[in-house]
Backbone bond lengths (Angstrom), bond angles and torsions (degrees), N, CA, C in turn:
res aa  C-N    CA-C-N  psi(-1)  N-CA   C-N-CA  omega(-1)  CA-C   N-CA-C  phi
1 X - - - 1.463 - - 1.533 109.62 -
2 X 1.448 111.90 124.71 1.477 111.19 -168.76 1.767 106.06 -78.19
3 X 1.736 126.23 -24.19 1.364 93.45 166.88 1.320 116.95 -89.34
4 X 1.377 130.06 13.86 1.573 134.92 174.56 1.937 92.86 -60.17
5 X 1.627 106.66 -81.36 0.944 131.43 170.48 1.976 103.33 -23.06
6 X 1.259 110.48 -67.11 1.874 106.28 -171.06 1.948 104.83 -58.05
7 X 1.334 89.31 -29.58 1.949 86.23 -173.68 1.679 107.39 -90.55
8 X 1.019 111.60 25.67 1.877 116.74 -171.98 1.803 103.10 -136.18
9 X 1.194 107.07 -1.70 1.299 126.58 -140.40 1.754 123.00 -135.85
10 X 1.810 105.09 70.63 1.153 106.36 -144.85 1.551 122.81 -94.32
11 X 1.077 94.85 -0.29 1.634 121.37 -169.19 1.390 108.77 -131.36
12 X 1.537 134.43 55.11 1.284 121.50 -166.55 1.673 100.82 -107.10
13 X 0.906 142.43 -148.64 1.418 144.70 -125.81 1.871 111.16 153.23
14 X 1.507 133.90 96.27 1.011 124.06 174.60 1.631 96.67 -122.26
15 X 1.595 97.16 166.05 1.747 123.62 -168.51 1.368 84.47 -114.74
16 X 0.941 103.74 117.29 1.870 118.29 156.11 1.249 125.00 -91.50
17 X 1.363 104.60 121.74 1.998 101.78 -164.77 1.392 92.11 -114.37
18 X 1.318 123.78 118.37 1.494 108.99 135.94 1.426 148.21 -85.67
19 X 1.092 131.09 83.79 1.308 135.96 -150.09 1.381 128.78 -60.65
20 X 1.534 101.45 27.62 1.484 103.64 164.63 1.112 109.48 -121.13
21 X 1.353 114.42 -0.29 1.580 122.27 174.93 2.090 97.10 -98.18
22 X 0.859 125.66 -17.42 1.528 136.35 -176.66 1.480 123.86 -95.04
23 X 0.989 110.43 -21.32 2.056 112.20 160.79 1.750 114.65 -6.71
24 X 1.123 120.63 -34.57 1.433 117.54 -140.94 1.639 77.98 -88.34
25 X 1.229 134.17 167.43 1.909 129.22 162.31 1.306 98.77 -121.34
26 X 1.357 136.15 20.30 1.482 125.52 -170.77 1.676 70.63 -101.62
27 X 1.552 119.61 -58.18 1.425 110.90 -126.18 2.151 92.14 -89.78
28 X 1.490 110.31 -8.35 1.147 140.26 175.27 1.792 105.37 -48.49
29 X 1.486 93.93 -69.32 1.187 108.04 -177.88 1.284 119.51 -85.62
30 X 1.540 120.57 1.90 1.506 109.00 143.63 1.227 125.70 -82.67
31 X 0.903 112.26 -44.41 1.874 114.00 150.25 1.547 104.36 -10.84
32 X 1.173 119.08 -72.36 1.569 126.00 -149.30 1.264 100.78 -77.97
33 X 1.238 141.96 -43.64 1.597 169.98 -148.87 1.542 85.54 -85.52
34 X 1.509 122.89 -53.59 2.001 110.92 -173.36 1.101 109.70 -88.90
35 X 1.588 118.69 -34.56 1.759 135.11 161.58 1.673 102.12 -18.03
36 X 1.491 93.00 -69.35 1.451 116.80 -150.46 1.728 95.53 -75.55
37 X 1.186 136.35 -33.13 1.658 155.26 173.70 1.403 90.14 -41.10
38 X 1.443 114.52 -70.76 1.440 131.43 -151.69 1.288 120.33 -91.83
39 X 1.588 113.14 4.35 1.561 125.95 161.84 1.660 91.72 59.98
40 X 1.398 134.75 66.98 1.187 128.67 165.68 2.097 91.64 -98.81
41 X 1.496 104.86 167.84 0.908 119.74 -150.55 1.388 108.59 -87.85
42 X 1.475 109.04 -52.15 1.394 123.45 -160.81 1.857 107.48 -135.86
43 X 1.224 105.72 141.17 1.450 107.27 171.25 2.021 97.80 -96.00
44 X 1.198 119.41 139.40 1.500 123.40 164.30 1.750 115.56 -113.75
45 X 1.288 105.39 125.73 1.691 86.20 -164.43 1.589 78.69 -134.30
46 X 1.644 109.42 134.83 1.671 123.29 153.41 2.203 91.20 170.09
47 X 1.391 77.29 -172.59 1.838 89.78 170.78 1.736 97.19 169.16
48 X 1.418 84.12 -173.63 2.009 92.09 -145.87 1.883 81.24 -88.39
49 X 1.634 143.75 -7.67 1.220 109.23 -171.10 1.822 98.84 -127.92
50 X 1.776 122.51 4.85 1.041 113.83 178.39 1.224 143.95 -50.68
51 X 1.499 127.59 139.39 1.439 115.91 -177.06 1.674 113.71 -97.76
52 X 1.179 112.18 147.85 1.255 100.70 178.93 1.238 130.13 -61.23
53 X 0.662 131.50 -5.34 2.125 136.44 159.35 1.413 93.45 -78.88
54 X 1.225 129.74 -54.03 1.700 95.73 171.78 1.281 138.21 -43.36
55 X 1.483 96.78 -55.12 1.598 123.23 -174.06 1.386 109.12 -45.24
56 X 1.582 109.15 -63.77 1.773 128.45 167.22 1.283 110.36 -18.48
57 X 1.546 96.75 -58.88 1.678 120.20 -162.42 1.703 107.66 -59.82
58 X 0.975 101.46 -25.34 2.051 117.11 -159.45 1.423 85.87 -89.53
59 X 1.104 120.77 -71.22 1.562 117.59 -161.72 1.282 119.00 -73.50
60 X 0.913 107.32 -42.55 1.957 118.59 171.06 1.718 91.79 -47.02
61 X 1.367 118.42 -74.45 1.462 116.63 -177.64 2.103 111.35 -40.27
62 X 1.024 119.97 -83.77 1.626 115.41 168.37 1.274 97.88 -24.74
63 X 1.118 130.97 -83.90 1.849 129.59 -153.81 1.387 103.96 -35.69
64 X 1.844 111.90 -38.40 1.351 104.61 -166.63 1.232 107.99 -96.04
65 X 1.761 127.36 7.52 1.432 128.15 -164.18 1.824 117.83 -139.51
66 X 1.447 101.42 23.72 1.631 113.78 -160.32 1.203 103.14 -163.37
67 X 1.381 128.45 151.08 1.128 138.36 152.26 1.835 104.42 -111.69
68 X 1.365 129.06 11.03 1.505 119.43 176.66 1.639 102.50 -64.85
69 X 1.095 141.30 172.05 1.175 140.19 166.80 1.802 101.05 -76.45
70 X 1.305 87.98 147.91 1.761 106.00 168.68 1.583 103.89 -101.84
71 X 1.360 104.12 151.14 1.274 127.65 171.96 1.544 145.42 -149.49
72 X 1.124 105.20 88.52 1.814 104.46 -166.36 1.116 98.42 -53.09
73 X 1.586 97.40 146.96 1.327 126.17 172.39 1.544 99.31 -139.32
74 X 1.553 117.03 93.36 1.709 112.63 -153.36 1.756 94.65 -95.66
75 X 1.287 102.62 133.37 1.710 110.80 154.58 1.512 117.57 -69.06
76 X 1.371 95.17 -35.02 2.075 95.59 179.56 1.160 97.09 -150.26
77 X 1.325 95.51 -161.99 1.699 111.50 -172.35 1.490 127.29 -49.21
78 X 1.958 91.73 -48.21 1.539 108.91 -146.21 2.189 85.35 -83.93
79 X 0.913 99.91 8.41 1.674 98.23 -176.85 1.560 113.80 -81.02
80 X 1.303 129.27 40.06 1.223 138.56 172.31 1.773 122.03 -113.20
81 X 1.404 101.77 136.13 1.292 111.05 178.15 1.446 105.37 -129.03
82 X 1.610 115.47 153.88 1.181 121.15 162.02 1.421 110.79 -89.05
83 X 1.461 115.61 -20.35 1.625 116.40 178.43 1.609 112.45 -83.71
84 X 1.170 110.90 11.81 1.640 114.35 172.07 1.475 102.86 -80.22
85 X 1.406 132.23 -177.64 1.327 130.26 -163.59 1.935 78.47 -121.03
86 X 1.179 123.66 -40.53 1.680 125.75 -163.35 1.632 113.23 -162.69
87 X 1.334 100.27 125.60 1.833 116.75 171.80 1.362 112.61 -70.61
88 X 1.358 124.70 112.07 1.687 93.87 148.38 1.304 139.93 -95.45
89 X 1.066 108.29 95.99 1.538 127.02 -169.43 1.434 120.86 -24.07
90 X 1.178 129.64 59.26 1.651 117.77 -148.15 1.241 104.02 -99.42
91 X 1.917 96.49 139.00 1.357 101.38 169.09 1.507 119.04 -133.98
92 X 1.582 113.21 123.64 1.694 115.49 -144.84 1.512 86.11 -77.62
93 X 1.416 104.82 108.75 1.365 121.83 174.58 1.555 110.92 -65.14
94 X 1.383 117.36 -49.20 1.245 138.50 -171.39 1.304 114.94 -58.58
95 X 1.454 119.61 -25.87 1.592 110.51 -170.31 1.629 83.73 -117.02
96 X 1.303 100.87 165.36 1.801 121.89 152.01 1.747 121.40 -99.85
97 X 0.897 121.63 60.21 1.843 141.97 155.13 1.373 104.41 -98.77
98 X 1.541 126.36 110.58 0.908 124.49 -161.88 1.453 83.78 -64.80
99 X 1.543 134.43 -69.25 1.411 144.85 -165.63 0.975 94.72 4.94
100 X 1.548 139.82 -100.10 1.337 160.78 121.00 1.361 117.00 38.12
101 X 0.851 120.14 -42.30 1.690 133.25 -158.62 1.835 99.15 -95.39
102 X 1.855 100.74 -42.09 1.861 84.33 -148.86 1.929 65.57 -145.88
103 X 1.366 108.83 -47.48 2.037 108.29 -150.35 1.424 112.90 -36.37
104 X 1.820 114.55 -60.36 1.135 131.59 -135.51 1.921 81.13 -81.09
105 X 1.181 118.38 -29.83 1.643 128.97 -156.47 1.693 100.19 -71.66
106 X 1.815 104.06 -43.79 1.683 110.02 172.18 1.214 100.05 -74.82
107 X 1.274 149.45 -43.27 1.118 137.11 -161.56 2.289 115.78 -71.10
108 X 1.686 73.15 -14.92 1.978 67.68 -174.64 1.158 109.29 -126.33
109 X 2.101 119.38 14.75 1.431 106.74 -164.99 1.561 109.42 -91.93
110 X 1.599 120.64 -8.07 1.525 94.32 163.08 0.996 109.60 -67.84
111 X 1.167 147.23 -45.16 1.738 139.17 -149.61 1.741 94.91 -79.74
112 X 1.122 126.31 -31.33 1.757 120.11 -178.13 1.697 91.40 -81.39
113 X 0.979 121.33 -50.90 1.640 109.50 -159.55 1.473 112.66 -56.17
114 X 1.606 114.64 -43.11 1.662 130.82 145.88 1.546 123.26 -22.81
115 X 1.507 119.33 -49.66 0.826 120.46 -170.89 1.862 127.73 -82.17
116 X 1.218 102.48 158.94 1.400 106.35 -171.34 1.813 93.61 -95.07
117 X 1.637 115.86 75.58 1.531 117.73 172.25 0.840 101.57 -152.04
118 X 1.792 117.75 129.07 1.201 127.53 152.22 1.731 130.50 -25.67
119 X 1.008 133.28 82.12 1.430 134.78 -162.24 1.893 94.02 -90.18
120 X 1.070 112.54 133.93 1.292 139.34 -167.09 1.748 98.52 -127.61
121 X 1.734 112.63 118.55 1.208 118.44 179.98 2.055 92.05 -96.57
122 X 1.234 98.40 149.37 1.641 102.60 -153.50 1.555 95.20 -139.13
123 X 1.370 135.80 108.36 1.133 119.14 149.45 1.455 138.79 -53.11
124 X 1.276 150.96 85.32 1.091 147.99 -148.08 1.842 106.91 -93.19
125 X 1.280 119.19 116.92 1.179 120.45 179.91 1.687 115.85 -139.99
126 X 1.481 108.61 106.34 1.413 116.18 -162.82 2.044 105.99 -101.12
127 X 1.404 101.52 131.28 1.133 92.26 -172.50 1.461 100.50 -116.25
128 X 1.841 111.98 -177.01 1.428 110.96 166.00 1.543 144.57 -48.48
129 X 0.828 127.72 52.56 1.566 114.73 -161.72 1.685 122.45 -88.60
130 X 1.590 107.04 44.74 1.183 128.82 127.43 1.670 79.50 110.81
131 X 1.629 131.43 -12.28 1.982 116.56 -166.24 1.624 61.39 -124.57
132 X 1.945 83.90 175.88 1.540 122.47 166.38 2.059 99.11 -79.22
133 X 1.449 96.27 93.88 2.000 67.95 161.61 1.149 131.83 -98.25
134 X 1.344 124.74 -177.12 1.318 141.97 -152.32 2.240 96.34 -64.11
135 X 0.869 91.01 -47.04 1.589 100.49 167.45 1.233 130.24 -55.44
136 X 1.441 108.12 -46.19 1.709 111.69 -174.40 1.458 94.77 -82.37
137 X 1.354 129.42 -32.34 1.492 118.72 160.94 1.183 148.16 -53.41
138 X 1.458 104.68 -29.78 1.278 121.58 -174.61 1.764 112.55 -95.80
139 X 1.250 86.58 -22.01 1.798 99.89 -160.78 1.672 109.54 -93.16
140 X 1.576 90.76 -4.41 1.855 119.83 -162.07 2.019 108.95 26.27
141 X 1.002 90.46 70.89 1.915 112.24 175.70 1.423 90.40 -135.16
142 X 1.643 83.68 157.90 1.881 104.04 178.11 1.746 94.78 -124.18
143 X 1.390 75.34 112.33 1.918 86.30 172.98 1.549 123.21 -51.15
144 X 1.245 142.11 140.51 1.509 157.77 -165.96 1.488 90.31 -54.97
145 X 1.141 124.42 138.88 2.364 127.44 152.53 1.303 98.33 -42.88
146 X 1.266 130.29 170.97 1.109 161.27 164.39 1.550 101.40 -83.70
147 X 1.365 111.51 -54.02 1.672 99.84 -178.13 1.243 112.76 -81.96
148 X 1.363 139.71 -12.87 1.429 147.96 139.87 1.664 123.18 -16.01
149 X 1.734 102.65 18.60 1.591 99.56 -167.12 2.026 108.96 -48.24
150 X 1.128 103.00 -32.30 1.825 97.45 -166.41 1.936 94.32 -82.50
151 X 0.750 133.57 2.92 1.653 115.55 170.56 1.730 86.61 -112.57
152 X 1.306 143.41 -27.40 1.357 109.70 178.03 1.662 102.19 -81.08
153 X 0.991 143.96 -25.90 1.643 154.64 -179.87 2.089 89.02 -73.91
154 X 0.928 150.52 -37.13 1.606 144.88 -163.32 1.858 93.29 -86.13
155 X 1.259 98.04 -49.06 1.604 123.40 -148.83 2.271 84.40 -77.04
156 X 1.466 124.26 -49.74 1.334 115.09 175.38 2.021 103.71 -60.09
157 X 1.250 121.73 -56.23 1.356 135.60 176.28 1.810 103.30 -12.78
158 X 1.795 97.61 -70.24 0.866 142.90 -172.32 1.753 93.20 -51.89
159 X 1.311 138.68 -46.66 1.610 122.46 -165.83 2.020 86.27 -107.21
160 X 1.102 124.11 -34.09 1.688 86.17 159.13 1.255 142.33 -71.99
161 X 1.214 117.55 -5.81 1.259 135.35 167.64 1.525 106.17 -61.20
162 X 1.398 113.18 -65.99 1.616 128.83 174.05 1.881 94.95 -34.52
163 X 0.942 115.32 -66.22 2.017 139.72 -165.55 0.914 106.34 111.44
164 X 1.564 107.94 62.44 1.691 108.60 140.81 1.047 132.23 -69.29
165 X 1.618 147.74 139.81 1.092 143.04 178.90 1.481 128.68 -80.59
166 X 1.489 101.85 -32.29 1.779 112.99 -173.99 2.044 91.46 -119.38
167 X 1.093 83.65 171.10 1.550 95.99 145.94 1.589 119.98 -158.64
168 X 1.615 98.89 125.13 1.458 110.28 -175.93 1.550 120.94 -103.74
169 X 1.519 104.14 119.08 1.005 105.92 -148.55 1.739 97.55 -113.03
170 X 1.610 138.83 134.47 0.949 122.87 -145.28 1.551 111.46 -166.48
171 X 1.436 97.04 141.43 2.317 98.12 -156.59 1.669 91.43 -105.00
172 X 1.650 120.09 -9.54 1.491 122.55 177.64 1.008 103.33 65.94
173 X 1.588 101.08 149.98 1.814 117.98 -154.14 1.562 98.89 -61.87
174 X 1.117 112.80 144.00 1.550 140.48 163.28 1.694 107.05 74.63
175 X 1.382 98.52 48.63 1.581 100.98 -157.40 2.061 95.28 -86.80
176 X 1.079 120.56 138.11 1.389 128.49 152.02 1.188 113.61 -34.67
177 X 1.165 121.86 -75.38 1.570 127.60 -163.25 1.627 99.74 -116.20
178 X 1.824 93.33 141.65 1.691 96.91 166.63 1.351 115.13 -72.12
179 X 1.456 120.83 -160.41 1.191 145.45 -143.87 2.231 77.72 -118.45
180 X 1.290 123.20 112.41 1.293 134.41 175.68 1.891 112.28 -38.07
181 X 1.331 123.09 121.94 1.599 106.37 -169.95 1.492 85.22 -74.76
182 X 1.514 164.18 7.60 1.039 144.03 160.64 1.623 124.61 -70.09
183 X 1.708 108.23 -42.56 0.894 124.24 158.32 1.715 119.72 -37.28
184 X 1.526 111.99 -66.60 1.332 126.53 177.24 1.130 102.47 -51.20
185 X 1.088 131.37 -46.83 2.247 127.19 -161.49 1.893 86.06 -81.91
186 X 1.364 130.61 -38.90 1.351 106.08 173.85 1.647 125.31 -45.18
187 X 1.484 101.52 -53.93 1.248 123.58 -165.54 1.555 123.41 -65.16
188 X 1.844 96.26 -21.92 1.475 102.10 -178.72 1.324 99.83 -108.78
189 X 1.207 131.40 5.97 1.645 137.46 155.24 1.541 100.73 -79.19
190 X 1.046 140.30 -1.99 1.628 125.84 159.13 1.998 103.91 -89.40
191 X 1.077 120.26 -5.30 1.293 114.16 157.63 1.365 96.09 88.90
192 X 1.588 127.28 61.17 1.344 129.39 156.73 1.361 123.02 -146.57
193 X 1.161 141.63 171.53 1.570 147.35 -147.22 2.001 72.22 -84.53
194 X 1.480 101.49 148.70 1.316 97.08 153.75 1.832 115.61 -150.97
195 X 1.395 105.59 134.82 1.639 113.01 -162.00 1.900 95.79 -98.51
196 X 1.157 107.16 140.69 1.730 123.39 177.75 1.304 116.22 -119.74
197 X 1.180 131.85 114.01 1.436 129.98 163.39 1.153 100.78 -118.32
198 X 1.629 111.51 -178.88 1.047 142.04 134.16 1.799 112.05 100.24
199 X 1.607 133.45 113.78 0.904 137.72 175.54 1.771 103.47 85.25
200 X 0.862 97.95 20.88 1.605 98.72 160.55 1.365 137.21 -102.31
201 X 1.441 111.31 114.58 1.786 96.19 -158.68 1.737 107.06 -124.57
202 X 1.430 112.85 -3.58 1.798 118.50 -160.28 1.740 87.33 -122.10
203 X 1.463 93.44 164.35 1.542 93.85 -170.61 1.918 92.84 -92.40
204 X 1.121 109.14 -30.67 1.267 94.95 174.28 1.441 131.35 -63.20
205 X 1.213 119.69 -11.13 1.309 143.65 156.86 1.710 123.21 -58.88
206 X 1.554 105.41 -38.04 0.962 124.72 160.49 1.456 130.38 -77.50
207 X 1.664 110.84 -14.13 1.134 109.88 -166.35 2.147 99.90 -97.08
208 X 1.287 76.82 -39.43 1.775 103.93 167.25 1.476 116.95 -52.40
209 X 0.945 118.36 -31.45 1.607 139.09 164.30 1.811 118.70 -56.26
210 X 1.363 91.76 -76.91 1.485 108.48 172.72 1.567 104.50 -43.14
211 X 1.552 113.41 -50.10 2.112 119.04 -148.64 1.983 64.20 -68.61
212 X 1.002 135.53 -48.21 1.696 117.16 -139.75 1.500 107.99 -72.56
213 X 2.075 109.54 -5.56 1.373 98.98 -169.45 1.704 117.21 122.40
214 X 1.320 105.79 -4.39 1.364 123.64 -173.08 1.417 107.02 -58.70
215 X 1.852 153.01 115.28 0.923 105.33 157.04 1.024 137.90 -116.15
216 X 1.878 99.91 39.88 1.500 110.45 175.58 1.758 88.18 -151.70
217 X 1.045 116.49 157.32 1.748 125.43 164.40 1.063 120.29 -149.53
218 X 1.542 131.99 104.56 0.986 150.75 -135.23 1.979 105.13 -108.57
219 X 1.586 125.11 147.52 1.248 121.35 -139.85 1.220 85.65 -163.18
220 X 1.499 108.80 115.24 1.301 126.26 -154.38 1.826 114.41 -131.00
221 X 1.425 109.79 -108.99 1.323 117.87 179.73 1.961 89.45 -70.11
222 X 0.890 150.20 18.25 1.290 137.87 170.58 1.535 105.23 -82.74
223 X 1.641 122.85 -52.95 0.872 112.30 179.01 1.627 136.95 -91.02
224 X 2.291 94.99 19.60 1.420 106.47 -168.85 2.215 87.28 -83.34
225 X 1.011 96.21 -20.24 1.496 107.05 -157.63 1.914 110.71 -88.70
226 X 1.988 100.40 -17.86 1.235 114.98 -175.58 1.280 126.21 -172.14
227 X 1.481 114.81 61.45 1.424 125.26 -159.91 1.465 115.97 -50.53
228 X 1.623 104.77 3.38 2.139 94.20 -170.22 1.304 96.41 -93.52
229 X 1.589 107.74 -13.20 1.748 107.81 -170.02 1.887 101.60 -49.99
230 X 1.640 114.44 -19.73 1.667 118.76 172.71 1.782 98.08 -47.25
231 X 1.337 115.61 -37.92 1.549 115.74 -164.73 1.570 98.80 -58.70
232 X 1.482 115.27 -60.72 1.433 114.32 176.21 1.045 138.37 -75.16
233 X 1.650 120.37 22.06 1.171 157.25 149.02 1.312 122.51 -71.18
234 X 1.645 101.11 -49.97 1.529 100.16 167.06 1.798 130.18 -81.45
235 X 1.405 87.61 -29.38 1.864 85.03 171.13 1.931 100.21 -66.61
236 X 1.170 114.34 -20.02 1.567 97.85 -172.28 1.422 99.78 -73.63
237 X 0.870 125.99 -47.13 1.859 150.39 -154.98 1.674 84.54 -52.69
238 X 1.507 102.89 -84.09 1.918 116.69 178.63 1.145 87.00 -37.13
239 X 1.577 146.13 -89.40 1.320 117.70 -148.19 1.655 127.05 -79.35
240 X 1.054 113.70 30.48 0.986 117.42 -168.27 2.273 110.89 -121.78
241 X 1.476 86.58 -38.82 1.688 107.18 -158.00 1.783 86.08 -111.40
């Protein structure tokens, strides 16, 4: 069970694919080939404008080229696979669009309830991280301040209460600034798995992440811009695991 594994699991490491930036399978499967080098944990595959023939295309390819676990990370509805290993069910806690909140979840829960996938209920909470991202645009929500620590700490409260299982906490792709490690050590002092993206590019950043409670940190446009940064992924990994 992949959230058994995320809540046992304190130091993990995920690859964020967006699969409309990933079409190519030469440059695909180098991805997977340094992925797989650097013992990262989890593959995450979705984004806020994919079409489903991409999406298909992304995961069908991994399923047939990896044994890392797969993991949706859906922009909308149509972002579901049965060949994923686990959904995360996300619901953007942080904004008020219902879409987001409850829509995209009616719109795709016969086809998930059908399916043979771990569905993972996910608090989704996107904060400032200093650009407009692709999310807060699309999703039309205004991400939480950064110095706002007590409404992002009310606002996580707030999706375990609901029964959320994780909480994903997130600065959105190409973000300036991460997600605060004070923030994070609040959030994982309420006693739940907690996922970090966004604006993270140094391993010490990553390492700073994890000490705050992280137990996944997710690595995104860093490696669209410099795929060897996987190399300094793996000396962290060995010294770390």
């Amino acid at each position: 069970m992949i959230l058994h594994q995320i809540s046992n699991n304190q130091k993990a490491i995920a690859v964020l694919i967006d699969p409309e930036k990933s079409q190519d399978e030469s440059e695909l499967k180098e991805l997977i080939r340094k992925s797989t080098f650097a013992k990262i944990d989890y593959f995450f595959v979705g984004g806020s404008t994919v079409t489903r023939e991409a999406f298909n295309k992304v995961i069908d390819f991994l399923k047939s080229n990896t044994e890392i676990p797969i993991v949706i990370f859906p922009g909308a509805s149509h972002q579901i696979s049965e060949n994923a290993d686990a959904l995360l069910y996300l619901s953007l806690i942080s904004g008020r669009n219902p879409d987001y909140l409850i829509g995209h979840h009616v719109m795709s829960s016969n086809e998930v309830f059908d399916m043979d996938l771990e569905v993972i209920p996910t608090g989704y909470i996107l904060v400032d991280g200093g650009t407009q991202s692709s999310v807060a645009y699309v999703s039309q929500t205004t991400p939480i301040p950064l110095d706002k620590a007590n409404i992002i700490l009310s606002t996580a409260k707030a999706g375990i209460l609901q029964g959320k299982k994780i909480i994903y906490l997130d600065a959105g792709s190409g973000a300036k600034n991460h997600v605060p490690s004070k923030v994070i050590h609040d959030v994982a002092n309420l006693q739940i798995p907690v996922i970090v993206g966004g604006g993270i590019r140094q391993i010490d950043e990553i390492e700073e992440l994890h000490e705050a409670g992280a137990n996944i940190v997710v690595i995104g446009n860093k490696l669209e811009e410099n795929i060897d940064f996987l190399l300094d992924i793996k000396e962290y990994i060995t010294d770390t695991k």
